[in-house]
C-alpha positions in Angstrom: 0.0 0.0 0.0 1.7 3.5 -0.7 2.4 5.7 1.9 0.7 9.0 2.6 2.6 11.9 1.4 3.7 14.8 4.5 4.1 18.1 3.5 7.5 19.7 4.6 5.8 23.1 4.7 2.3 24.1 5.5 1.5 27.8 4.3 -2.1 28.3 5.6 -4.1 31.9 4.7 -7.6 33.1 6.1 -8.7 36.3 6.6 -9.1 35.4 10.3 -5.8 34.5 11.0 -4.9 36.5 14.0 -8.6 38.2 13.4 -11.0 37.4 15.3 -14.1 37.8 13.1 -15.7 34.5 13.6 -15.7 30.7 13.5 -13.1 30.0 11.3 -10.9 31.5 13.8 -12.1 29.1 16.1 -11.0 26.4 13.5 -7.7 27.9 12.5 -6.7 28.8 15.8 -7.5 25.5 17.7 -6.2 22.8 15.0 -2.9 25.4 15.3 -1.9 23.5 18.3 -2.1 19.6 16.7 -0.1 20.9 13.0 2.4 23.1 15.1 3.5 19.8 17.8 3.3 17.8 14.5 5.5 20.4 12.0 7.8 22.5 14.6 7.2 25.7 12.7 6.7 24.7 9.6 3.3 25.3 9.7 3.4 28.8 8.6 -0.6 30.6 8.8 -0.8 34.6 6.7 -3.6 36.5 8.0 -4.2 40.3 7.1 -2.9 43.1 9.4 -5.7 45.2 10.0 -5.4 46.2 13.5 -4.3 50.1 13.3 -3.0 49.8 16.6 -1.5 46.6 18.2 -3.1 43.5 17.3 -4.1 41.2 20.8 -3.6 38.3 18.8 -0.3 38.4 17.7 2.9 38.3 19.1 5.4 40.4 16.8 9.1 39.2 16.3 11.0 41.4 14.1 14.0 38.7 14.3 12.1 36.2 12.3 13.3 35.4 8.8 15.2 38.8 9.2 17.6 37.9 6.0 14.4 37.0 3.7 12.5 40.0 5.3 15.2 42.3 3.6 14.1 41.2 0.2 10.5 41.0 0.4 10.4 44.6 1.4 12.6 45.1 -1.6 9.8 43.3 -2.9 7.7 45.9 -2.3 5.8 43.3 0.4 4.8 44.8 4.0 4.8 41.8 6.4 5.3 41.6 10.0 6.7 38.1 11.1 5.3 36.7 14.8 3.7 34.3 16.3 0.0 33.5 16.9 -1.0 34.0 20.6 -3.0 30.8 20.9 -1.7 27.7 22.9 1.7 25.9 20.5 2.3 29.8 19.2 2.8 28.9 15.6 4.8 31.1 13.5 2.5 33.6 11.8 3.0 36.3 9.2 0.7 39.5 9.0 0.6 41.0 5.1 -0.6 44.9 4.7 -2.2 44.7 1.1 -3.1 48.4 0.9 -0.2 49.0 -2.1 -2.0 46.4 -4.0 -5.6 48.5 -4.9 -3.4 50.6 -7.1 -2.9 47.7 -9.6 -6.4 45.9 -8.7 -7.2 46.2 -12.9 -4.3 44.5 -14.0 -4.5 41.9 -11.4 -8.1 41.0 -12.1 -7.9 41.4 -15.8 -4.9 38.2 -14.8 -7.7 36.9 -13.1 -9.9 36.6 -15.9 -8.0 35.7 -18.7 -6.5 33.3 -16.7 -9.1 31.4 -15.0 -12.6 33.1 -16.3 -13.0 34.9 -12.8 -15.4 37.4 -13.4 -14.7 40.2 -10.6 -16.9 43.1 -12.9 -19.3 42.6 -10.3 -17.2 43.3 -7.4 -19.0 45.0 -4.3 -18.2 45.4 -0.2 -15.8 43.2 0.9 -14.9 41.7 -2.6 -12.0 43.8 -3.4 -10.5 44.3 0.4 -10.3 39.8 0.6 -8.8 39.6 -3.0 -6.4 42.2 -2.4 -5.2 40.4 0.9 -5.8 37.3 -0.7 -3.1 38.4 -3.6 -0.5 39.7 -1.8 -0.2 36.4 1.2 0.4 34.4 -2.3 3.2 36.8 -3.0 4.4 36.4 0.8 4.7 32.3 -0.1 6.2 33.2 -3.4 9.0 34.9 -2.2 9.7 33.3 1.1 9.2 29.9 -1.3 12.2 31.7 -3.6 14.1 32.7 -0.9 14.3 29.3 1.3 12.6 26.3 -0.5 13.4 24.5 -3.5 11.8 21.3 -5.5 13.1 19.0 -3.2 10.8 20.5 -0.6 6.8 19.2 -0.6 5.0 22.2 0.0 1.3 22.8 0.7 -0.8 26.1 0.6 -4.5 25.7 2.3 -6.8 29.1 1.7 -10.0 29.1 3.7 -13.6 30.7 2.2 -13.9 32.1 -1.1 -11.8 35.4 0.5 -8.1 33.7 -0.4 -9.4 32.1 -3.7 -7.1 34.6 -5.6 -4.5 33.7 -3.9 -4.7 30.4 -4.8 -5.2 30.8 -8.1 -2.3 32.6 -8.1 0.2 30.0 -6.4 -1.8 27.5 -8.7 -0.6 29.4 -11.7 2.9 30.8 -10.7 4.3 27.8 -8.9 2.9 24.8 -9.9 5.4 22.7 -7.7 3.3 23.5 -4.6 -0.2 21.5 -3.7 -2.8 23.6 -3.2 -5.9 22.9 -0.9 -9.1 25.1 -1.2 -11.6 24.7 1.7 -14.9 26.2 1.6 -16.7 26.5 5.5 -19.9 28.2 3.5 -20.4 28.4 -0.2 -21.4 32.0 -0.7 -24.0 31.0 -2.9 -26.1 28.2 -0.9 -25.6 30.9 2.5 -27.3 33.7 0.0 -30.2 31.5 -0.8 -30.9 30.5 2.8 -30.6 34.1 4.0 -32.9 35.4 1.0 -35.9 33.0 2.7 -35.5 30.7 -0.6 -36.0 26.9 0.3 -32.3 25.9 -0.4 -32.5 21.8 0.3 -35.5 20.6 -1.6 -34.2 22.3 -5.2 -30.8 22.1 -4.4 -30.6 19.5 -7.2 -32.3 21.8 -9.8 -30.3 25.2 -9.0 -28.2 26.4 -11.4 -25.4 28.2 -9.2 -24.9 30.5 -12.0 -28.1 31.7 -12.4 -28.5 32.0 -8.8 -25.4 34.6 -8.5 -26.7 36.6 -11.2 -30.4 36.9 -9.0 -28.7 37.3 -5.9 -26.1 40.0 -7.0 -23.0 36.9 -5.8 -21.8 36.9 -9.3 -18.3 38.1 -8.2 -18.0 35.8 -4.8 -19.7 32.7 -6.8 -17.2 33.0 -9.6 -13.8 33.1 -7.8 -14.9 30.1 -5.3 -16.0 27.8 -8.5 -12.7 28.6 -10.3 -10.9 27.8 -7.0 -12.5 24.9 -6.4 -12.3 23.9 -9.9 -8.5 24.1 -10.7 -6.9 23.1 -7.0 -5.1 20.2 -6.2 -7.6 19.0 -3.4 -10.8 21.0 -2.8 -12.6 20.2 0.8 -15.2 21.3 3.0 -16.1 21.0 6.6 -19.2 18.3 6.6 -21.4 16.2 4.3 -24.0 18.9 3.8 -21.5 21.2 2.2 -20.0 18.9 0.0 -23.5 18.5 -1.2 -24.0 21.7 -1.6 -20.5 22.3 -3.3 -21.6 19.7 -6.4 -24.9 21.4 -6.9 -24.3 24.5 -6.7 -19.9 24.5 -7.5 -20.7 21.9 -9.8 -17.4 20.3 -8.2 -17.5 17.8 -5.8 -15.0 18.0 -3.1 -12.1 15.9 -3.0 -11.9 15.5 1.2 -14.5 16.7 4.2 -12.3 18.4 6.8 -14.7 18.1 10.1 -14.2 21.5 12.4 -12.5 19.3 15.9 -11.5 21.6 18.5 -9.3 21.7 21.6 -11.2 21.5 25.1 -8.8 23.3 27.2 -10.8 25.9 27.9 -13.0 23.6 29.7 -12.5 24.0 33.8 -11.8 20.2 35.3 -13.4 18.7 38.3 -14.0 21.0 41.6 -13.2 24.5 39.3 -15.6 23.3 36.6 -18.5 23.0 39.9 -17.5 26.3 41.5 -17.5 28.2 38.0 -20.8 26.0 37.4 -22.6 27.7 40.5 -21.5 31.2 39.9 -22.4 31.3 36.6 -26.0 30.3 37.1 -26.1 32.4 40.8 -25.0 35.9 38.4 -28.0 34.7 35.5 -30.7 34.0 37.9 -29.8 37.8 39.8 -29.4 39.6 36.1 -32.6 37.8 35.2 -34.6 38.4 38.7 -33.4 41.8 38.7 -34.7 42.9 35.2 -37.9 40.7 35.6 -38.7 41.6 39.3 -39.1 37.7 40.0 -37.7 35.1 42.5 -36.2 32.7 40.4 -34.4 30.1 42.0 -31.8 27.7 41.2 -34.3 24.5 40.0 -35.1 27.2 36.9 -34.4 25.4 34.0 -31.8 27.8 32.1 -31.6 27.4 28.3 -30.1 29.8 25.7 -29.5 29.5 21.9 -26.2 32.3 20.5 -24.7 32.9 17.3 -24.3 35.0 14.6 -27.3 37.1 13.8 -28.9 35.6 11.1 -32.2 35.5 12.3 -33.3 32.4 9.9 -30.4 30.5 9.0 -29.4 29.6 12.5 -33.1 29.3 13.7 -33.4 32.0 16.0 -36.6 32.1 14.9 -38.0 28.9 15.4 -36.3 29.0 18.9 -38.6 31.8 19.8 -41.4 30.1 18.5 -40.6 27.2 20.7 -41.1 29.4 23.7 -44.2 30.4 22.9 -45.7 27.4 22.5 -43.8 26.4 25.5 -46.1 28.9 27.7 -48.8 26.8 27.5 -47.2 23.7 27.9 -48.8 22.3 31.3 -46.4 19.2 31.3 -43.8 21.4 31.9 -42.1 20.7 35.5 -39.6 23.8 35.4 -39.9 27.7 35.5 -37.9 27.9 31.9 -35.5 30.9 32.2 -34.0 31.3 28.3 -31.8 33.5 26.7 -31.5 34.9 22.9 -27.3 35.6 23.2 -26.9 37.1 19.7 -25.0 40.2 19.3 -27.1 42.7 17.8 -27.0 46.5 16.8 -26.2 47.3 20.5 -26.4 50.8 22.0 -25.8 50.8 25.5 -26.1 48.3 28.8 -29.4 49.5 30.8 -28.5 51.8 33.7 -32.0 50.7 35.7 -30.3 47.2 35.3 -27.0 48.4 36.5 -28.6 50.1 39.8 -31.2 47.2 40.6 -28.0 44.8 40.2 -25.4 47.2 42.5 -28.4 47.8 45.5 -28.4 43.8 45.6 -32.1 44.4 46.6 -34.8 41.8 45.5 -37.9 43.4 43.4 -41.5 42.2 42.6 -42.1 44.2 40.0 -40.4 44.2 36.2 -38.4 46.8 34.9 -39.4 48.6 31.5 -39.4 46.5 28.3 -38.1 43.2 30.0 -36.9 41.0 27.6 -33.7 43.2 26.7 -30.5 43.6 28.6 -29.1 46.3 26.5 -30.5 49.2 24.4 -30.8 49.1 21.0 -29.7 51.3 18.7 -33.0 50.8 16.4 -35.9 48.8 19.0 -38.3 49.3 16.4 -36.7 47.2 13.5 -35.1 44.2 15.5 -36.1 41.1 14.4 -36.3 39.3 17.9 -38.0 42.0 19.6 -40.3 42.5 16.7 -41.7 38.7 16.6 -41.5 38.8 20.7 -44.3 42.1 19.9 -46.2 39.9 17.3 -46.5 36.9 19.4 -47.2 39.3 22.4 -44.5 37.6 24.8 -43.9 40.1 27.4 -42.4 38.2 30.0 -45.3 38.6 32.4 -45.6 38.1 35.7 -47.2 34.2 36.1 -45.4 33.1 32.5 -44.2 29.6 33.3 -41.2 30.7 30.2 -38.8 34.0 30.5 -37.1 34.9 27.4 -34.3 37.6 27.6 -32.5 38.8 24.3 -28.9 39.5 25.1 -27.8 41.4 21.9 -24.4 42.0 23.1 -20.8 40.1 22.4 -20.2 38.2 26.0 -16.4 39.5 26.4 -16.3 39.8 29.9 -17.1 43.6 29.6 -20.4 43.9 28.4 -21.4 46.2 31.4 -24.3 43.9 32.8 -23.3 40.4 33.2 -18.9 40.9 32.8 -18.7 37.2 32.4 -17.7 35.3 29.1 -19.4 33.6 27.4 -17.7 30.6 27.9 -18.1 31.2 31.7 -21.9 32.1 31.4 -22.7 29.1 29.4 -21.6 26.6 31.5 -23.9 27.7 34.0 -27.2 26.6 31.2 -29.3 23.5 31.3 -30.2 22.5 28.0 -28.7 24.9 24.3 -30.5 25.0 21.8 -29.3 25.1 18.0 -32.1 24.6 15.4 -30.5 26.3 12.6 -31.5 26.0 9.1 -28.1 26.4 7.5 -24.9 25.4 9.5 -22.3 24.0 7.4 -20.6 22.9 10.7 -22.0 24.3 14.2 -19.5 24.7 16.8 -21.9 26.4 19.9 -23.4 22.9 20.2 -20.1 21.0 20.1 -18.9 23.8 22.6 -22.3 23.2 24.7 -21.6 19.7 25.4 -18.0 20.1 26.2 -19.5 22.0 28.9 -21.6 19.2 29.4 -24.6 20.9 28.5 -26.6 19.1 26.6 -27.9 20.7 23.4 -31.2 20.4 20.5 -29.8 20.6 17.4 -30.9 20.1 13.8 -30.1 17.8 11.1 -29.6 21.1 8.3 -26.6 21.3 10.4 -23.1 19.0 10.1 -22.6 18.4 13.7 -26.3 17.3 13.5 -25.4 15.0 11.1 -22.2 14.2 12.7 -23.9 13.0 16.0 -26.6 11.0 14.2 -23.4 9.1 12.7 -21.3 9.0 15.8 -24.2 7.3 17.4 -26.0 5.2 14.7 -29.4 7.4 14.8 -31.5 10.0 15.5 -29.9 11.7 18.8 -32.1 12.2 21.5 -31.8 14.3 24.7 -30.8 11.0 26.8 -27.5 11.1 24.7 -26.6 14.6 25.4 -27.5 15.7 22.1 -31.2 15.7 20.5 -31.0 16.1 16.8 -34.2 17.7 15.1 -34.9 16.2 11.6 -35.9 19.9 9.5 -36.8 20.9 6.3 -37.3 23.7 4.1 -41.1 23.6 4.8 -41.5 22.0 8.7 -40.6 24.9 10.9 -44.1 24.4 13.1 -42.7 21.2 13.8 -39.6 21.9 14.8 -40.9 24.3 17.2 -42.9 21.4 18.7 -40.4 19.2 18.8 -38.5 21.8 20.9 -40.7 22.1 22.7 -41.2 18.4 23.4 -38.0 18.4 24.5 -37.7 21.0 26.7 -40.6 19.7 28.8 -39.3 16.4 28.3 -35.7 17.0 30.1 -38.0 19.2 32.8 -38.9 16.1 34.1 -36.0 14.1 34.3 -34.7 12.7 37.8 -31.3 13.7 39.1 -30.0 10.8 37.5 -31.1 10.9 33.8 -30.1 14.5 33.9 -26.5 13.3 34.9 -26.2 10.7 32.6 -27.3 13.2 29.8 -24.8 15.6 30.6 -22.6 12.8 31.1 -23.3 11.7 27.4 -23.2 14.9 26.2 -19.4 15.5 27.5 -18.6 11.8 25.6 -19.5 13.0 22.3 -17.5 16.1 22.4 -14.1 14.1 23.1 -14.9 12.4 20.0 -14.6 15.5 18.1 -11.2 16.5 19.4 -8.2 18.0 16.5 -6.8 14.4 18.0 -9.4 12.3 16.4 -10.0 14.7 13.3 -6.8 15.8 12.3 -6.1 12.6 10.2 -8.2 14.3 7.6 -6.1 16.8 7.0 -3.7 14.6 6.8 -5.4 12.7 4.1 -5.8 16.4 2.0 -2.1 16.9 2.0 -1.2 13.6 0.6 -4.0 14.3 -1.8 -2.8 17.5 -3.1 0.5 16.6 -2.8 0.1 13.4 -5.1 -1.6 15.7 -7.7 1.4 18.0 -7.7 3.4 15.4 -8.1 1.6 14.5 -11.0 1.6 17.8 -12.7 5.3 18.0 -12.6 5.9 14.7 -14.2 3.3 16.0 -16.7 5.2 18.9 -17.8 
């Protein structure tokens, strides 16, 4: 049997390296700690620098590569060489792109005559990812010049649609390197799903094409089906993706790369139990104080967070489930839940602040209270607006409390100070119906915290767990997977529902065991047990470069 091929550099670009800007950071920066032990920094990762003043991510060190540095800024390339503050510090490389825009015409007419791109169409963030995206190829290109050779295997991974130029580049200029292309999203299917059109039932009869040109992607769409077309080994993060990459990429992915993570930041034994009863002692006295209630510590406290996209990760259908919830009499818990989705956020409510800092208990509610922070704009919010229409004003006798956090949880949000990593692990149940979620890392983080979480099957860690376990999850196993649709949101809500009540009347025991089980399944998706896929994409890519150059 041959033997998998290891590359003897890993160049890795996203524009979240060292920018924290969402979940691919979470990937990038977690699965840094596995490739660093495994390649002693030789896993090189180029992220943009676009922190005016110091970036907290990134530790600079000017001594690094000094004698190449001196001829990529004759290059005309502004890089700053460091390391990655995350655990293993891999050696990182932050690329200012800003001297690029100048010749953005002549690279993209490249583009196009090269590799059909069309990037006419170009709006928002289109020309700020390409331009990064161009000049971390010309970063590898001349640190490849400088210390590699032939006689080196050499692998350069780009993440999201954002570093596809970059690739194409590398792809073109130096064919002796394997490329990988990994898409966590395709910008297409996302669009689709955010524009309310069902994306799962016609998957089969859109024409991605066609769809870019309704949906004004044409730019975004073209450079990720080029990309994914002409790389060495293109990949994506779960079996819902992929399916979405042949329909709508019309290319099928050569490798799924699932999103594992590193639990460190999970608090062990007698810690994880102190931090357990603080976090739901500071909830229940945010919550009694802006509800003027006497909730105690049998509440039931369940939360759903994310991004705010109000239908693709189900935020919607989470709400609904409350609301039927109400009138739910098998329910055996007060339900205390929280919407933790940061929203367009004015300022944290000073009546909160003073009830909280007179430590006073009140019977009566504060004004509007089912926010913890202004809003900028009350009137057009989406979870406030369907919390008006289904006239849920958390009212005195309601057996269910919803409270929309619309706030990042950094630790300095000015009402609750906590993370959200240390407020979470204070919750019951999570809850994660999305509609479209390539991956889903807050349920995999959920039962790390051994909290166990609803989730749907739309989602990959859905269809992970159903796998892991051989069916449908249910609550018992730490993680109840909700079949969905494009058309059966009411169900979903009932099943929700069902659930909810369900795990209200579990004894001590079940509740353990499911949070027990819940813990189980997240060791499973550990960088330890995943990382053997990326393994599997170098040897791919590298085997296909390997071909080309006998080829030529």
């Amino acid at each position: 049997m041959a033997t998998n091929l290891l590359p003897d550099y890993i160049f890795e670009s996203s524009w979240e390296v060292c920018n924290k800007v969402g979940g691919i950071y979470t990937v990038l920066s977690t699965r840094a700690k596995t490739l660093q032990k495994a390649f002693t920094d030789r896993i090189i990762f180029i992220g943009p620098d676009v922190f005016k003043e110091k970036n907290p991510y990134f530790i600079e060190d000017e001594s690094l590569f000094a004698d190449w540095k001196k001829k990529a800024a004759n290059e005309g390339l502004v890089i700053k060489t460091g390391r990655w503050d995350v655990p293993e510090k891999p050696i990182t490389i932050l690329v200012d792109f800003n001297q690029y825009y100048a010749h953005k015409n002549e690279i993209y007419t490249w583009l196009w005559e090269n590799y059909q791109v069309d990037s006419l169409h170009a709006y928002g963030d289109y020309d700020e990812a390409s331009m990064f995206s161009y000049a971390a190829a010309k970063v590898v290109e001349s640190f490849y010049n400088f210390y590699l050779d032939e006689s080196k295997k050499v692998v350069y991974q780009g993440n999201e649609w954002m570093t596809g130029l970059g690739v194409l580049y590398i792809n073109a200029k130096l064919p002796q390197i394997a490329t990988i292309f990994t898409t966590h999203a395709t910008s297409i299917g996302r669009s689709i799903a955010g524009n309310n059109k069902p994306l799962y039932d016609y998957l089969f009869a859109y024409n991605g094409d066609q769809m870019a040109g309704e949906l004004n992607m044409q730019s975004k769409h073209s450079i990720e089906k080029q990309t994914a077309k002409h790389v060495d080994c293109f990949t994506t993060v779960s079996e819902i993706t992929a399916n979405e990459c042949k329909e709508l990429l019309d290319k099928p992915v050569d490798v799924i790369l699932p999103n594992g993570f590193e639990n460190d930041f999970v608090p062990k034994a007698a810690a994880f139990t102190r931090k357990r009863k603080l976090a739901r002692k500071h909830t229940l006295d945010v919550a009694n104080a802006l509800l003027g209630t006497d909730l105690g510590d049998d509440t039931l406290i369940v939360s759903t967070s994310g991004r705010y996209e109000f239908r693709n990760k189900g935020v919607d259908v989470y709400i609904e489930a409350m609301n039927r919830l109400l009138r739910d009499n098998r329910l055996n818990k007060k339900i205390l839940a929280f919407i933790e989705v940061p929203g367009w956020v004015g300022e944290p409510r000073q009546d909160l602040i003073e009830r909280l800092k007179s430590g006073k208990k009140y019977d009566t509610p504060l004004y509007v209270p089912m926010v913890t922070h202004w809003l900028r704009d009350m009137s057009h919010d989406n979870v406030l607006s369907m919390l008006k229409y289904l006239d849920m004003h958390n009212n005195v006798n309601d057996n269910v409390k919803l409270i929309f956090i619309p706030c990042y949880l950094n630790g300095n949000d000015g009402i609750f100070n906590m993370t959200y990593y240390d407020l979470v692990l204070g919750n019951d149940l999570c809850v994660y119906p999305s509609y479209y979620e390539p991956w889903g890392y807050t349920p995999l983080e959920a039962v790390a915290f051994k909290v166990p979480c609803i989730t749907s099957d739309l989602s990959g860690f859905g269809l992970w767990v159903n796998s892991e376990l051989g069916h449908y999850g249910e609550i018992s196993d730490g993680v109840k997977v909700i079949h969905r649709t494009d058309y059966n949101y009411s169900e979903v809500a009932d099943r929700i529902k069902d659930t909810i009540t369900e795990y209200s009347n579990f004894t001590p025991a079940q509740i353990k065991k499911a949070r027990e089980n819940a813990s189980k399944i997240s060791t499973k998706a550990l960088w330890s047990e995943f990382i053997k896929y990326y393994y599997e994409a170098y040897d791919f890519a590298l085997k296909r470069a390997e071909e080309r150059k006998h080829k030529n």
